[in-house]
C-alpha positions, 0 to 999 in steps of 0.5 A: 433687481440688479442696482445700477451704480455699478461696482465701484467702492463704497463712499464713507456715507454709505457705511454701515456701522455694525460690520467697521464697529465689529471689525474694530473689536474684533481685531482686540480678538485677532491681536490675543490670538495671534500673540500666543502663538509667538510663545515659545521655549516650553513644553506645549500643550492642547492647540500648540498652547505653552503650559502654565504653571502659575494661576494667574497664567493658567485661567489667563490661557483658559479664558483665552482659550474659551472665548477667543481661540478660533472665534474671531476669525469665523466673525471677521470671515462672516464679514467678509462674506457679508462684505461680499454680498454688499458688493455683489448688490452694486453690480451692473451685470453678473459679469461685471460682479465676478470681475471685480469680486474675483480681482479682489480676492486674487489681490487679497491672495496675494497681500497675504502671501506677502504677508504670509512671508515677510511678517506672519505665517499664520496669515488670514488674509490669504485664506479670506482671498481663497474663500473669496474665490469659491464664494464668487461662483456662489452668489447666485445659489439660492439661500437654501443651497447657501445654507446647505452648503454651511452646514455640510462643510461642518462635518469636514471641519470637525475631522480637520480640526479633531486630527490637525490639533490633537498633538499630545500635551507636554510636548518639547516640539512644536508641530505648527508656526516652527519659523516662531521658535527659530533664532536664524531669521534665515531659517524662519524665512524659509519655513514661513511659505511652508507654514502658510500654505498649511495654514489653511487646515487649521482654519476651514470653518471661515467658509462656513461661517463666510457662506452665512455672511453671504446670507446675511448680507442679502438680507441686510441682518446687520443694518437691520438687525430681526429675532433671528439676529437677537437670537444670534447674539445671545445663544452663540456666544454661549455655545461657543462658551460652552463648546470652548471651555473643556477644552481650555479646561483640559489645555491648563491642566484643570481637567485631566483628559488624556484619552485621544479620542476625548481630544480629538472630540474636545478639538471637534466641538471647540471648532465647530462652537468657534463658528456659532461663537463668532457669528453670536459676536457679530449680532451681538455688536449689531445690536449694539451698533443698531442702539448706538445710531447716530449717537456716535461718541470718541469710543465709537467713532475711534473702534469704527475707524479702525474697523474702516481701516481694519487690514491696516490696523492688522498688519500693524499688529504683525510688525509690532508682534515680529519686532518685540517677540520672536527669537530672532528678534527681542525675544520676549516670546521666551520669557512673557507668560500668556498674562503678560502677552494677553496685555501686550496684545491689547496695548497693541490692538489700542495703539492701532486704535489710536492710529486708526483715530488719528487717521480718520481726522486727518482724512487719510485711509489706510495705506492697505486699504487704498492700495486694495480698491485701486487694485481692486476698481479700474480707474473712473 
């Protein structure tokens, strides 16, 4: 049955906790991520990852690795698909539904390019406007053909993933995110459309992991978390843990694989478990939402405010990123270590946190945010 409020943003009481509580966390994820990438000048290993030498930076790059590296995204893209579906159910009409989905992800496209451009060429957003655009021609498939569909693009993500980050450990160049390394803020300008018009490749498993959260998002699984959801949250963080960790043993030197072949399948399956991980991710923080109920203290109320406000807190995360670590900037991605920068990810992400927080009291949305839904809604 189709609802009949009709397609318009969802009010702050109409909220759900679990997906704003996982976006908060997950964004502690994204900033650890995102921040390695902005290291440079030494050799490069597995994933375009700097080599460490000392022990306190190789199990820091390993843990990073094992649990961080290509998770996040697939969680923040099974959000978004479930984000999707929700929005899908307020419709008026189907041509009212694809209306406003697909001016939502056009507009997301475009924040990312801009993004993309001025800050941070390894832009999500713009790849979450592209899946968008497929998934508004999918929303009245059935689950099965949804399911389907999830686990064939598995096989192209295996060999996407084997081929594109199977560069040979202990390399001087960079084979991904040159504008990173360059000290001409020129140059870095110039290769950064380059770089994010290639992005794409290294990340194709969101749309597997956005075509479940459509499926989730029918049912409703993360408001109401079932078996199904408490099996997620257990066995998908230990998939991913389990697909993750030879390859981040291989990538900090505590296990020698040098074969090419061994990479590549090491680089497959950490890609493919990355999914499971980051769906395992999102129930696990269902279930705790589900526990937490209304029941919301300052921590809560604070990671759920940045969730609410999460592609703000994002590109916040960029600027400061830009400010302190690229060569053309301060330059510390030449001297900080993957410890170091995993700590100056984390203060990061809390600043944002605490932005978050202060915004929420003072009855502000992000600035992102606002300018998304009234792009995305026509006015009245």
């Amino acid at each position: 049955m189709v609802a009949t409020l009709g397609s318009r943003p969802v009010g702050e009481g109409e909220r759900q906790l679990a997906p704003d509580l996982a976006r908060g966390v997950m964004l502690a994820l994204i900033a650890v991520a995102n921040s390695a990438a902005y290291l440079y000048g030494r050799p490069y290993g597995l994933r375009q990852h700097i080599i460490e030498h000392d022990l306190p930076g190789r199990v820091t790059a390993a843990l990073s690795m094992t649990f961080v590296d290509g998770r996040a995204y697939p969680m923040f893209a099974a959000l978004f698909g479930y984000g999707m579906a929700q929005i899908w159910k307020r419709r008026r009409d189907d041509t009212e539904g694809r209306r406003v989905l697909k001016r939502r992800s056009l507009w997301l496209l475009a924040f990312g390019a801009v993004h993309a451009v001025l800050l941070f060429s390894g832009d999500v957003l713009g790849i979450y406007g592209l899946v968008g655009l497929a998934l508004c021609r999918l929303l009245r498939v059935r689950d099965r053909t949804l399911l389907v569909l999830a686990g064939a693009w598995l096989v192209p993500v295996a060999l996407l993933s084997a081929f594109a980050y199977s560069t040979p450990n202990g390399t001087q160049q960079r084979t991904i995110f040159w504008s990173l390394a360059v000290e001409d803020p020129l140059t870095a300008l110039a290769l950064r459309p380059i770089e994010w018009l290639i992005s794409p490749i290294g990340m194709t498993g969101v749309f597997t992991a956005a075509l479940l959260g459509v499926w989730a998002g029918r049912r409703e699984l993360l408001a109401v978390p079932d078996r199904l959801v408490r099996r997620a949250a257990v066995w998908g963080p230990i998939a991913g843990a389990l697909g993750g960790l030879p390859l981040a043993l291989a990538a900090t030197g505590f296990l020698g694989v040098d074969e090419p072949v061994a990479v590549m399948a090491l680089n497959a399956v950490h890609m493919v478990s990355g999914i499971a991980a980051g769906l395992g991710y999102a129930a696990l923080i269902a279930l705790l939402a589900r526990r937490i109920g209304a029941r919301r203290g300052l921590v809560v109320s604070a990671l759920s405010a940045c969730g609410k406000r999460s592609m703000t807190c994002y590109l916040l995360q960029s600027v400061v990123f830009v400010a302190l670590l690229p060569p053309y900037t301060l330059g510390l991605g030449g001297q900080l270590g993957s410890a170091a920068t995993v700590g100056l990810a984390v203060a990061t992400w809390a600043a944002t946190v605490a932005v978050a927080e202060f915004m929420r009291r003072a009855g502000m949305r992000g600035p992102a945010e606002t300018l998304l839904r009234r792009l995305t809604y026509p006015r009245g």
